[in-house]
C-alpha positions as CSV (number, residue, x, y, z in Angstrom):
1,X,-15.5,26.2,8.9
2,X,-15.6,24.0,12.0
3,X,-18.1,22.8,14.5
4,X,-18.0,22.4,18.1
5,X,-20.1,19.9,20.2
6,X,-22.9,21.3,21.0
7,X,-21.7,24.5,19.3
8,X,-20.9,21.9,16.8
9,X,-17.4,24.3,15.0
10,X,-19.7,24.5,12.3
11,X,-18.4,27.6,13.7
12,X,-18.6,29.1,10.3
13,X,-20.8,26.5,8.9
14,X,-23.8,28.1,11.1
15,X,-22.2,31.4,11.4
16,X,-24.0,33.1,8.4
17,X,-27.0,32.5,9.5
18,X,-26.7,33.8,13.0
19,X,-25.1,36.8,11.3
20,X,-27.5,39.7,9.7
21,X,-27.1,41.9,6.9
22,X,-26.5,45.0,9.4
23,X,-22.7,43.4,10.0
24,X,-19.9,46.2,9.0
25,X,-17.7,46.3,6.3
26,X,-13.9,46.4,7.2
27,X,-12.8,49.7,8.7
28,X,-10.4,51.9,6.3
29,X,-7.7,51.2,9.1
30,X,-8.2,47.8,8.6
31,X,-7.9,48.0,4.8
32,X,-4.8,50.6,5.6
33,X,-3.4,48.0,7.5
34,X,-4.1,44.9,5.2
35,X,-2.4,46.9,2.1
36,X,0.6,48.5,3.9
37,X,4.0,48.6,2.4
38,X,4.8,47.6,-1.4
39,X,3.0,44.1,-1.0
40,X,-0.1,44.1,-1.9
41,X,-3.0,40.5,-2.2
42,X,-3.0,41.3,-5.9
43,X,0.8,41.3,-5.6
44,X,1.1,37.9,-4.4
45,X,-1.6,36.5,-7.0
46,X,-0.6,33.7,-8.8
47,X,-1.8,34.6,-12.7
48,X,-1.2,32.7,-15.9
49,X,1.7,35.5,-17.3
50,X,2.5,36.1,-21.1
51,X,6.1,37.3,-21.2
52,X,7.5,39.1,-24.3
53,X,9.8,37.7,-26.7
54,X,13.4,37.6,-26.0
55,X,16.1,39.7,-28.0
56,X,18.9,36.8,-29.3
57,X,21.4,37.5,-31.8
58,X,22.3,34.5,-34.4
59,X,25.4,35.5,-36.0
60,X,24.9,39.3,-37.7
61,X,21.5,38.7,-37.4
62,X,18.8,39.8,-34.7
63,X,15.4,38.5,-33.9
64,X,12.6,38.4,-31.6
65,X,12.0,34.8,-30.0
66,X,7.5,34.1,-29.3
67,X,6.5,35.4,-26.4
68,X,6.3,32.5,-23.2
69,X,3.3,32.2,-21.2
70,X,4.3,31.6,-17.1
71,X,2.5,30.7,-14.2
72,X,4.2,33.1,-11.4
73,X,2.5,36.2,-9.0
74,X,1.5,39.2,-10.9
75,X,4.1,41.8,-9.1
76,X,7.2,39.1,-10.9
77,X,5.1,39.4,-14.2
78,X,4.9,43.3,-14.1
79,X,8.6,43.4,-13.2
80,X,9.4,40.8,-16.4
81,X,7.6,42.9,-18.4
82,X,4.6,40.5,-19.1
83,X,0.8,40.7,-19.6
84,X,-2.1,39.5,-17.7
85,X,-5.4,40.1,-17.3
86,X,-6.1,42.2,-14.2
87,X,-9.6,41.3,-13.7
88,X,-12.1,38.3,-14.8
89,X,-9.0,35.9,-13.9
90,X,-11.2,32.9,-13.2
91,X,-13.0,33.2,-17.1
92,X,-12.3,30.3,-19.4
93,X,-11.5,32.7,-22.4
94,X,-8.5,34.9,-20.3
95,X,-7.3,31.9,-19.6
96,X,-6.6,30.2,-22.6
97,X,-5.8,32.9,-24.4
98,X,-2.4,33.3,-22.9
99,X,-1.8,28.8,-23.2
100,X,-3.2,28.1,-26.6
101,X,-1.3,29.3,-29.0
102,X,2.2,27.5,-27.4
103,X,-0.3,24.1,-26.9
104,X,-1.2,24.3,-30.5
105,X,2.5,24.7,-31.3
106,X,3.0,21.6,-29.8
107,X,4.4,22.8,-26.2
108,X,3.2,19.5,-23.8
109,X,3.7,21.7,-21.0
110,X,1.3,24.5,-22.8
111,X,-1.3,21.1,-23.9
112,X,-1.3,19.9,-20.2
113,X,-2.4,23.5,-18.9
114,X,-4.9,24.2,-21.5
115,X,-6.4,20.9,-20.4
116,X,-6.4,21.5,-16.8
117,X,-7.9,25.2,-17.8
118,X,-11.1,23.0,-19.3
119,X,-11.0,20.8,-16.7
120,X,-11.6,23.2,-13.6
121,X,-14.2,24.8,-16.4
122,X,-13.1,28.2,-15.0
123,X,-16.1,30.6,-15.3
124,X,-18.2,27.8,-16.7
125,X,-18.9,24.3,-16.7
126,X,-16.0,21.8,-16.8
127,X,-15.5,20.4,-20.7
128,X,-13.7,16.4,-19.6
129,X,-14.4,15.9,-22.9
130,X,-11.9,18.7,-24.2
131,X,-9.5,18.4,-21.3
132,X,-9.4,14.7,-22.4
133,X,-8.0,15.6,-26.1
134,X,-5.1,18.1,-24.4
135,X,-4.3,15.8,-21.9
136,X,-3.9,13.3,-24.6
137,X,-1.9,14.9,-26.7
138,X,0.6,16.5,-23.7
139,X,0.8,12.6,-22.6
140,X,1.7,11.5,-26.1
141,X,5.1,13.3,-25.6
142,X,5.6,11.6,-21.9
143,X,4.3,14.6,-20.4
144,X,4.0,13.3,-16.8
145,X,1.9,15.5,-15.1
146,X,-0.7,15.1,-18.6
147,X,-0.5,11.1,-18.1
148,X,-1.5,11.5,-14.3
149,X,-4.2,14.1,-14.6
150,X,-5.2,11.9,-17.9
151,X,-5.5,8.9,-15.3
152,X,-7.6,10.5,-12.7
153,X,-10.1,11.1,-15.4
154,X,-10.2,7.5,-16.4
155,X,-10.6,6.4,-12.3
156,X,-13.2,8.7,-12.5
157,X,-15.0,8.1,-15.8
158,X,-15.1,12.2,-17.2
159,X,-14.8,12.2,-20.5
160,X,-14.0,8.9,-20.7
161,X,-15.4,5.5,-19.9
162,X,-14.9,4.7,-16.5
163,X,-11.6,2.2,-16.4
164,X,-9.1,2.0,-13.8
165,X,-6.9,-0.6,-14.9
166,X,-6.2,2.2,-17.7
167,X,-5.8,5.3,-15.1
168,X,-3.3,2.9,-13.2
169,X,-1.5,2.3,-16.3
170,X,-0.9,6.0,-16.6
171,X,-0.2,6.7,-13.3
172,X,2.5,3.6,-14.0
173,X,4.1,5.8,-17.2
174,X,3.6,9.1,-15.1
175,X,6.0,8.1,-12.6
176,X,8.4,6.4,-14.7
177,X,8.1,2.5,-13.5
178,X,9.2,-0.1,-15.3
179,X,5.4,-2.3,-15.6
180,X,7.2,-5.2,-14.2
181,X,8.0,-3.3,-11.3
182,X,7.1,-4.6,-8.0
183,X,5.4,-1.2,-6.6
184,X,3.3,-0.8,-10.0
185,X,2.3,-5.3,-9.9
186,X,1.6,-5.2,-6.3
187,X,-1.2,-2.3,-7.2
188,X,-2.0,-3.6,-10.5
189,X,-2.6,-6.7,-9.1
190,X,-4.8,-5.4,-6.0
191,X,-6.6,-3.6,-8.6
192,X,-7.3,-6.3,-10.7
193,X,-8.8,-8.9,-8.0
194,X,-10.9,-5.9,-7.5
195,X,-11.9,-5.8,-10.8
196,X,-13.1,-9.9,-10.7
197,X,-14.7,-9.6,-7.6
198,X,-16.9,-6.9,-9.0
199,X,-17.4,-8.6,-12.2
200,X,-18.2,-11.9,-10.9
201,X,-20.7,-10.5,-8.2
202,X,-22.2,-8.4,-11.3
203,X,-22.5,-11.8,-13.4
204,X,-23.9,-13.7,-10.0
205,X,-26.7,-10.7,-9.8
206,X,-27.7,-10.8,-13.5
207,X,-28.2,-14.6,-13.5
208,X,-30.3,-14.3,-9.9
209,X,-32.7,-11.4,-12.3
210,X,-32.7,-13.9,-15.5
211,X,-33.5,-17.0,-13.3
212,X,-36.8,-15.0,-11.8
213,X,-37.7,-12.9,-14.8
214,X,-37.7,-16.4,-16.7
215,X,-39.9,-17.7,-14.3
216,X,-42.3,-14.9,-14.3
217,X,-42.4,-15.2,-18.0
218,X,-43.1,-18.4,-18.0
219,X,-46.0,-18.1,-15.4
220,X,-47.6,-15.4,-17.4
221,X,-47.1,-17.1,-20.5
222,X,-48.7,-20.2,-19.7
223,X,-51.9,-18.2,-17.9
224,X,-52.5,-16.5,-21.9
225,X,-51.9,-19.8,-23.3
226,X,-55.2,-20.6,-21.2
227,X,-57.2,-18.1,-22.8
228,X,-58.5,-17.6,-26.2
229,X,-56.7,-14.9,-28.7
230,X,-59.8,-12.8,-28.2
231,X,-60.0,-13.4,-24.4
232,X,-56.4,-12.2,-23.3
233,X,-55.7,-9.4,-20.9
234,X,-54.2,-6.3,-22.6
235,X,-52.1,-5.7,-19.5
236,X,-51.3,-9.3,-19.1
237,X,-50.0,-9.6,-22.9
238,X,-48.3,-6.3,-22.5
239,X,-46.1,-7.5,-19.0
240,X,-45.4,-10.2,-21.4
241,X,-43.8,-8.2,-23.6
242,X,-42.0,-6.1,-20.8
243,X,-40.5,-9.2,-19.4
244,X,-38.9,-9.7,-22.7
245,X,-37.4,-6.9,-23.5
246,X,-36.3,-6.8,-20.0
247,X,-34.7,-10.1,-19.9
248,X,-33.2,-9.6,-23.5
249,X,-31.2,-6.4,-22.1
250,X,-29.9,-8.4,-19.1
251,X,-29.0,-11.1,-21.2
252,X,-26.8,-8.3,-23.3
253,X,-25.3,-6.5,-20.2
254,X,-24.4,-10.4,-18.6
255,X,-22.7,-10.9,-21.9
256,X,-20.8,-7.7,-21.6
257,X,-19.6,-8.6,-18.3
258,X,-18.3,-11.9,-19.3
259,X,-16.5,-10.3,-22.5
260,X,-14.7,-7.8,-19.5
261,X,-14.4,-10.6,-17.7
262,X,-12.6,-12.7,-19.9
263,X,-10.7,-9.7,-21.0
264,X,-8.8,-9.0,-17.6
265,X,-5.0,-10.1,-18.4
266,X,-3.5,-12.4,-16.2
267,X,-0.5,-10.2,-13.9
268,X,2.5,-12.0,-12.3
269,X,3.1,-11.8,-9.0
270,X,5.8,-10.0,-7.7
271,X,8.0,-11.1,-5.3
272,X,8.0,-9.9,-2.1
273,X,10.7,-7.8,-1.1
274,X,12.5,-7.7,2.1
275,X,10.9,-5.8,4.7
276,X,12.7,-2.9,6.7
277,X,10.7,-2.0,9.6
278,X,11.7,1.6,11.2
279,X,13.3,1.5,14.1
280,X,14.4,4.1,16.8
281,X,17.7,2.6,16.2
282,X,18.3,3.6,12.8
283,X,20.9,5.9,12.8
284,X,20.3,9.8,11.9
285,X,23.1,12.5,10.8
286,X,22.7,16.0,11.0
287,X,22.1,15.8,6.5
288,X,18.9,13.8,7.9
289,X,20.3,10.8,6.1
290,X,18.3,7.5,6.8
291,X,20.0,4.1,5.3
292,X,22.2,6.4,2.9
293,X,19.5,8.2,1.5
294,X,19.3,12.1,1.6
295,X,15.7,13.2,3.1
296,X,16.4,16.8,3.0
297,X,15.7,19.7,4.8
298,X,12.3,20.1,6.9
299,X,10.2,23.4,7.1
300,X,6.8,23.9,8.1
301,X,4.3,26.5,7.7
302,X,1.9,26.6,10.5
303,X,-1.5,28.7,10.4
304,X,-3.7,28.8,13.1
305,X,-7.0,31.9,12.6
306,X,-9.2,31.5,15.5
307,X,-10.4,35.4,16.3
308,X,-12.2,36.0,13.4
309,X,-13.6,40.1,13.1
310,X,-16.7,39.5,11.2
311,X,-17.7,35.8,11.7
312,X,-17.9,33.6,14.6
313,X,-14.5,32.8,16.8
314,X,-13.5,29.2,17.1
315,X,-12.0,27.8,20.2
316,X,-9.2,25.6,19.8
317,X,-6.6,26.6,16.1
318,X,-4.3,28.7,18.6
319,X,-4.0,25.7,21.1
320,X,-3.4,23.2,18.1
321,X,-1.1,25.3,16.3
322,X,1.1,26.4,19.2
323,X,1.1,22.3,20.2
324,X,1.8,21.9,15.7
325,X,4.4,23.8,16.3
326,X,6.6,22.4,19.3
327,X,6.0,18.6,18.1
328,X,7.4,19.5,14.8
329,X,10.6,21.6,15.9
330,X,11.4,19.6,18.8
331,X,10.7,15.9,17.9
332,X,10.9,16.1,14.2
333,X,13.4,18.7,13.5
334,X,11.7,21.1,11.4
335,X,12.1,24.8,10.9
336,X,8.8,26.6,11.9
337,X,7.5,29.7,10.9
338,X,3.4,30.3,13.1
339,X,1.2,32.4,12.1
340,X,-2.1,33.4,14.3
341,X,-4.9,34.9,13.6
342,X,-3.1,36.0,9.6
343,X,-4.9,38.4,6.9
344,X,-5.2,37.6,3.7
345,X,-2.1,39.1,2.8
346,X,-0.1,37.6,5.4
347,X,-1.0,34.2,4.6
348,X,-0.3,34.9,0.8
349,X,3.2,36.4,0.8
350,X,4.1,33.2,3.5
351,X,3.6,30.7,0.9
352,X,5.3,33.2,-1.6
353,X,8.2,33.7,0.4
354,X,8.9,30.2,0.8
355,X,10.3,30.1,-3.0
356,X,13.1,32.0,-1.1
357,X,14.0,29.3,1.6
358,X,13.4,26.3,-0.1
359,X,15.6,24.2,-2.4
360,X,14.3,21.1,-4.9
361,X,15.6,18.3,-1.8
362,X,13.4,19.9,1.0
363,X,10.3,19.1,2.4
364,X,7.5,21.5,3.7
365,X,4.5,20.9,5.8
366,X,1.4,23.4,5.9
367,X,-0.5,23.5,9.1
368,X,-3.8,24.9,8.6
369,X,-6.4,25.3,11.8
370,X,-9.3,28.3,10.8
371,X,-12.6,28.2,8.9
372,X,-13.3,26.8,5.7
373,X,-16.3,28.0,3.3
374,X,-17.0,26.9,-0.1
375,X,-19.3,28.3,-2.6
376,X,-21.0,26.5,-5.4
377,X,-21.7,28.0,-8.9
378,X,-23.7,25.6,-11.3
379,X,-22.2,22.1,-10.3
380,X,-18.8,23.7,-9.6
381,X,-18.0,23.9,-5.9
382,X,-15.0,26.1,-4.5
383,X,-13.5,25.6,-1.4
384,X,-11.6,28.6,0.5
385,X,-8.8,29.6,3.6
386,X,-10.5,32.2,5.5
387,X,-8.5,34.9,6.8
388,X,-9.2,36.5,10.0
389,X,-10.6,39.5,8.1
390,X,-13.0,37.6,5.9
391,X,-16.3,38.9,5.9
392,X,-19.6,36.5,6.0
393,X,-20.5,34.6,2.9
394,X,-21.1,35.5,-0.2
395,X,-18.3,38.5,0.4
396,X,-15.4,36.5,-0.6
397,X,-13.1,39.5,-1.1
398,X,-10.4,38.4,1.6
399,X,-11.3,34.8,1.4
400,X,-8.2,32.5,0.1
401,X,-9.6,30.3,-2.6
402,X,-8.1,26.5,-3.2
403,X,-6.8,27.8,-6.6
404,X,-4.4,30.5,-5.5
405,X,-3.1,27.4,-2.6
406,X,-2.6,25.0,-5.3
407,X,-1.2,27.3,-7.9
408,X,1.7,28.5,-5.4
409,X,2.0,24.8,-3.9
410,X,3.0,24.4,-7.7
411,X,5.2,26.9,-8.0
412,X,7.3,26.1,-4.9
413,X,11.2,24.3,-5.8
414,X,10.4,21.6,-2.4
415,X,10.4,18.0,-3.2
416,X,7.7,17.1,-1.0
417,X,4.7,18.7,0.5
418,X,2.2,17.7,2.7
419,X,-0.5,20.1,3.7
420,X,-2.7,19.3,7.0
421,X,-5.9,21.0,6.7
422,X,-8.4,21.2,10.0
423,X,-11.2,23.6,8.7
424,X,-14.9,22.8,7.3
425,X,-14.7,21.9,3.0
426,X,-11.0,21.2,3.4
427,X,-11.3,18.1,1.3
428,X,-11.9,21.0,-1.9
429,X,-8.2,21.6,-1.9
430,X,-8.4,18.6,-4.1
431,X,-10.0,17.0,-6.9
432,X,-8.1,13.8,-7.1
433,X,-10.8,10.7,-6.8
434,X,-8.1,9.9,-3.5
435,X,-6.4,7.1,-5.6
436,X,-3.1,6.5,-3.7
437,X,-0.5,4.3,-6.2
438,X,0.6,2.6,-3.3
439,X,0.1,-1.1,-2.1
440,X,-0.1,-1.5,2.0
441,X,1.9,-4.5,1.7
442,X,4.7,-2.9,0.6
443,X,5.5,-0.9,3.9
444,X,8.9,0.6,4.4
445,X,11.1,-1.0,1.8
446,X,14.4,0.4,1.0
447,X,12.8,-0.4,-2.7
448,X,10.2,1.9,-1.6
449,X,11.7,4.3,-0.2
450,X,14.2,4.9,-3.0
451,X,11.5,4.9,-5.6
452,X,9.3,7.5,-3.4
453,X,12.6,10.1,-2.4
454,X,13.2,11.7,-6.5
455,X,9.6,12.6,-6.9
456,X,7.3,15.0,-6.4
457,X,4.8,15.0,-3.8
458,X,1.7,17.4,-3.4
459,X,-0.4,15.4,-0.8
460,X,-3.4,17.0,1.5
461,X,-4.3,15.2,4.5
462,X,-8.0,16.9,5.6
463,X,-9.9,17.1,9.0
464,X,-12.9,16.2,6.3
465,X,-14.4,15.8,3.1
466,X,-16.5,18.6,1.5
467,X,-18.4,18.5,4.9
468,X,-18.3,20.6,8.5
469,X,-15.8,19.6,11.2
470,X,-15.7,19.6,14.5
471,X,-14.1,22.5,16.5
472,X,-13.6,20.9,19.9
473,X,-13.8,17.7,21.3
474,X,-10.6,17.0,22.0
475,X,-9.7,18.6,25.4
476,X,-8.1,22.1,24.4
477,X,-7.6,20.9,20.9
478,X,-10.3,20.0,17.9
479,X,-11.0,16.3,17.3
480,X,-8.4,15.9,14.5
481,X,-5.6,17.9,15.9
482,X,-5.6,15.8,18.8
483,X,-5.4,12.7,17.1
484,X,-2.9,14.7,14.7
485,X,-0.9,15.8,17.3
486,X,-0.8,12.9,19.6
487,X,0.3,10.1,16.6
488,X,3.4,12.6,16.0
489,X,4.3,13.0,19.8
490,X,3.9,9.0,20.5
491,X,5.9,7.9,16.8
492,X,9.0,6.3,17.4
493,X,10.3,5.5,13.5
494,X,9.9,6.9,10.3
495,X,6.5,7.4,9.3
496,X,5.1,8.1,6.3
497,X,2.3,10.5,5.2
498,X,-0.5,7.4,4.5
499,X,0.7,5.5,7.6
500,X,0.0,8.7,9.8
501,X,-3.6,8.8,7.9
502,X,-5.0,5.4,8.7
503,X,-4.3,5.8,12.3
504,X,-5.8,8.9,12.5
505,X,-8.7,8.3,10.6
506,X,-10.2,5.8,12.6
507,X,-9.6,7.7,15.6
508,X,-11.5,10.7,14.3
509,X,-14.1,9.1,13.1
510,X,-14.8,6.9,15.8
511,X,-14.5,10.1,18.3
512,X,-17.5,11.5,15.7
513,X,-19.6,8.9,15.7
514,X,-19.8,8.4,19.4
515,X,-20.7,12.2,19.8
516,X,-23.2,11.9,16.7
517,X,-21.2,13.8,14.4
518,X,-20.5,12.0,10.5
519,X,-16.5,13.2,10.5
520,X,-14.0,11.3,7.7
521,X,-10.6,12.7,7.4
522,X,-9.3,12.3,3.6
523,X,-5.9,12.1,2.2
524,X,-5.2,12.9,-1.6
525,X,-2.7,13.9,-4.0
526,X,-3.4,17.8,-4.6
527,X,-4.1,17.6,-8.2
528,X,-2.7,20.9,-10.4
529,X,0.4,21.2,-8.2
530,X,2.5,18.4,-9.6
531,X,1.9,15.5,-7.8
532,X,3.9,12.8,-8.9
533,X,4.1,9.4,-6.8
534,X,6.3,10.5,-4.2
535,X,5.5,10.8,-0.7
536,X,6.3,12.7,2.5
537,X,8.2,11.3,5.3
538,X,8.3,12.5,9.2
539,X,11.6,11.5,10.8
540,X,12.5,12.1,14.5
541,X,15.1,13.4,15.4
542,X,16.4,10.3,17.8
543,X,15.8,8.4,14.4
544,X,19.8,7.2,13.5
545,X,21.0,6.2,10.5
């Protein structure tokens, strides 16, 4: 969902209440239409897949290896001869069934997916506490997707006591750096300062309360010493003993904080490394080569759903996606694929058929302009893509929930992927407590940049949080696709994906607040998708190397 001004695109925030019961269903042309051909939205599903054994021959001999369990759509899995459960996907049980008996085997890959399975808490209440124990045991055999999604429980205390100096450790072993590293000490170190400063404002605030509970006590106390044993005050004697107890328990938690205190080892400082600032001067090939280093090859997927059928139209996606689209193929060199006002199916089988095009070294970026929606169950909240065919909440048949997203973003072969998201909820395509492994300081390194090119990358860079966003405000285009578009058209050098989001984040938000709108674009590793520490790049094309 979005919101205009005035309209505020809550668009689809507000819709459902301005929308009664009496709407209609889908025509059958429209459901002919939606399922035409072999492809089908249960086709392009992503689905945790048992495949049979394999036939091997060892020697004379013949036997039957255990089946493999496979996260791919269910149309490969039917074709590959494998099982899945057609319906109750989302339940915890279905789940696991086809993971646990490789995790307790000893498969890391197996232990990290069980893990995540109790973390989402599919069907039921997340279980940190069990997701902990997989995770642990994946991240025992260097796993690195177990030891980051092990460390975002730690940053966020589930499961776990709360530590971050931990979670950074394992984001440290996740990515492979060495712990003298320079990357890895200049955030370790950042971290810990933070660490003192809370602790010693904790202490400073614990002996403020001791200094005037003391003193209270010791008023009170000397107004019963006035009085006979017979004569006290009930109440008075029983404040007494309030202001006690009260001051012993500070008196525990101010030594607690001075044991942490104490305990927060002493890091080096690293050196500073040379700086490389970007420069329109840098040479580029046609390879996309910057300073001898191969960037890849640049695709991007842009979506823009702005006539919805059943719910309220928005104003601008069409006009940011059309402008998405020239920036990134003109200025930035990327191949573009648009697609307006997409179905469910449509916007499925794109992300599917991107396993075709891409190869491990590319990069992909996934423009996303429509309305958002998100449904809670319990203290679970989901957040969803909505097609131009979705019906008005809670009819979620054509919606496109965060899961199937992140479960094809994780199946794709691209290095790096950065998805832009402009809809209401769009921060839900994420869990990750935002924790970005990355010190400022550092900037565009040639150390940095060769330590962020071999990995992974899954990052999301939202409108919003789990909140409604503004539709319009920004001439023909929503508040943050102008400030989107405009940072692209106006970039001279190489700019990197958290670079892009602290100059637009300010901007949005600033736009917001003078309009009386609360708007704070996020950016996040996706978490389930294979985030590791790398990071996504946007290069134009007058950029030489």
């Amino acid at each position: 969902m979005k919101i205009a001004f005035s309209v505020v695109r809550l668009g689809y925030c507000v819709a459902a209440a301005l929308l009664t019961a009496s709407c209609a269903s889908p025509s059958q042309q429209d459901v002919a239409a939606a399922t035409k051909g072999l492809i089908s939205r249960q086709d392009l599903e992503v689905v945790d897949c048992l495949l049979p054994g394999q036939v091997r021959n060892l020697g004379n001999s013949t036997y039957i290896t255990p089946r493999r369990p496979v996260h791919t759509t269910t149309s490969d899995c039917r074709i590959r001869g494998g099982e899945y459960v057609a319906f109750d996907r989302s339940n915890l049980k279905t789940a696991l069934k086809v993971w646990l008996e490789a995790a307790e085997a000893g498969d890391a890959e197996a232990q990290n997916n069980v893990a995540e399975i109790y973390e989402r808490g599919l069907g039921t209440e997340p279980n940190y506490e069990a997701a902990v124990i997989w995770y642990q045991k994946a991240a025992a055999q260097g796993n690195s997707r177990a030891q980051f999604n092990l460390g975002t429980l730690y940053e966020q205390g589930l499961g776990v006591p709360a530590d971050k100096m931990k979670a950074l450790n394992l984001y440290r072993q996740s990515w492979g750096l060495a712990e003298d590293s320079v990357i890895y000490q200049s955030a370790a170190n950042q971290q810990q300062q933070a660490m003192l400063a809370d602790l010693q404002k904790q202490l400073a605030e614990k002996d403020q309360k001791l200094t005037l509970l003391q003193k209270q006590l010791t008023q009170q106390e000397g107004q019963l010493a006035k009085a006979a044993p017979t004569q006290r005050d009930p109440a008075a004697v029983a404040e007494v003993a309030s202001l006690k107890k009260w001051i012993a328990d500070l008196q525990a938690e101010r030594k607690n904080s001075s044991v942490q205190l104490a305990s927060v080892s002493q890091l080096r400082t690293p050196t500073a490394p040379t700086t490389i600032q970007p420069s329109s001067s840098m040479p580029l090939s046609e390879s996309r080569q910057v300073q001898g280093m191969q960037f890849g090859r640049f695709y991007a997927l842009v979506i823009g759903n702005q006539n919805y059928r059943m719910i309220d139209k928005l104003s601008t996606p069409l006009n940011d996606v059309q402008r998405a689209a020239k920036v990134l193929s003109e200025k930035y060199g990327f191949t573009v694929q648009v697609l307006q006002d997409a179905n469910d199916v449509s916007m499925l089988k794109a992300l599917n058929d991107l396993n075709a095009q891409l190869k491990p070294e590319d990069n992909l970026l996934i423009y996303y302009a429509g309305h958002g929606e998100k449904l809670t169950t319990g203290k679970q909240e989901t957040g969803y893509w909505l097609p131009v065919n979705a019906d008005p909440p809670p009819q979620d048949t054509y919606w496109v929930p965060n899961e199937q997203i992140t479960a094809h973003l994780g199946r794709l072969p691209a290095k790096r992927v950065l998805v832009v998201a402009d809809s209401c909820y769009a921060g839900l395509l994420s869990s990750d407590p935002s924790y970005l492994f990355v010190d400022s300081k550092v900037g565009y390194t040639m150390d940095y940049m060769k330590f962020k090119l071999p990995k992974r990358s899954r990052l999301l860079l939202s409108s919003g949080g789990n909140d409604p966003v503004l539709d319009i405000g920004g001439g023909n285009n929503s508040v943050f696709a102008r400030a989107f578009l405009e940072e692209l058209e106006n970039n001279k050098g190489i700019l990197a994906a958290p670079e892009l989001f602290s100059r637009i984040r300010k901007r949005v938000s600033g736009v917001a607040a003078s309009n009386k709108f609360v708007q704070m674009p996020e950016f996040k590793s996706i978490k389930g998708a294979g985030h590791e520490v790398g990071d996504f790049f946007l290069i134009p094309k007058d950029v030489k190397s």
